[in-house]
ZAMARGU-4260 file (C-alpha; in steps of 0.2 Angstrom, whole numbers, plus 5000, padded with zeros to 4 digits):
<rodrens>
0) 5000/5000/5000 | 5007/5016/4994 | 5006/5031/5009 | 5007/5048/5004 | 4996/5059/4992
5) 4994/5054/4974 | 4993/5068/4962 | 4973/5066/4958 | 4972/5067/4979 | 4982/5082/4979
10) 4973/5090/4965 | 4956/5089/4973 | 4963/5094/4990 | 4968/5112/4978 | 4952/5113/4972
15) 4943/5114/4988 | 4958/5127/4993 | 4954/5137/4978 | 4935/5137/4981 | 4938/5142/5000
20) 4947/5156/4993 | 4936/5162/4979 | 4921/5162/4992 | 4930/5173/5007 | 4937/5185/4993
25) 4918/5184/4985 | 4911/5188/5000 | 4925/5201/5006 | 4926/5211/4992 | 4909/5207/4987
30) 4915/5199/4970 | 4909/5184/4960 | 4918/5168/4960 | 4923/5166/4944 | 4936/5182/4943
35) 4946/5170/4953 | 4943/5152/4950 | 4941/5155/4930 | 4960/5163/4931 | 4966/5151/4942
40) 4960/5136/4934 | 4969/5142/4918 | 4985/5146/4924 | 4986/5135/4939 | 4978/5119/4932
45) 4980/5122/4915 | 4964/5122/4908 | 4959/5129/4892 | 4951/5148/4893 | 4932/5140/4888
50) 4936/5123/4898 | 4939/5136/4914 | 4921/5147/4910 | 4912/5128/4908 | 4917/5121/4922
55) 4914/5136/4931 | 4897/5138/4926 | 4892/5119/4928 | 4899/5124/4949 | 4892/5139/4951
60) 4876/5139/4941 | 4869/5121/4948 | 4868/5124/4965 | 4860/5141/4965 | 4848/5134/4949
65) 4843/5121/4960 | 4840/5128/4977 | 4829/5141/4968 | 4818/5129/4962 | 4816/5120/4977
70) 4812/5136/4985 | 4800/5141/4971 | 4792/5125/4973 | 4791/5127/4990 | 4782/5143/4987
75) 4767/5137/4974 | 4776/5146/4961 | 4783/5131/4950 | 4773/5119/4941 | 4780/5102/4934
80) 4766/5098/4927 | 4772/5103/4912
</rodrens>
């Protein structure tokens, strides 16, 4: 059994890092998330300009999207009926 961190472990242990970060500038400066994730996934992580904007969006957007339908739901004002 191998001890230590392997480089995918490492990774995602940076990625939480990076997300702590973005969300106490965010919410120091008052900024959105993505002026720092979407730089740092490029030059940190080495992912493409539109790979970075993707990602960020599929992180970002999700959550909030889904929570605000659950609470419109909650509230009478969504119908899946549809």
């Amino acid at each position: 059994m191998r001890h230590g961190l392997t480089e995918e472990r490492m990774a995602q242990i940076l990625y939480v890092i990076l997300g702590l970060v973005a969300g106490i500038f965010g919410g120091l400066f008052g900024i959105g998330g993505a002026v720092i994730i979407i730089p740092a996934l490029v030059y940190l992580f080495g992912l493409t300009q539109h790979t970075a904007q993707g990602t960020t969006l599929a992180i970002m957007v999700t959550p909030v999207g889904l929570l605000a339908a659950i609470r419109y739901c909650q509230s009478g004002n969504l119908n899946l009926s549809y």
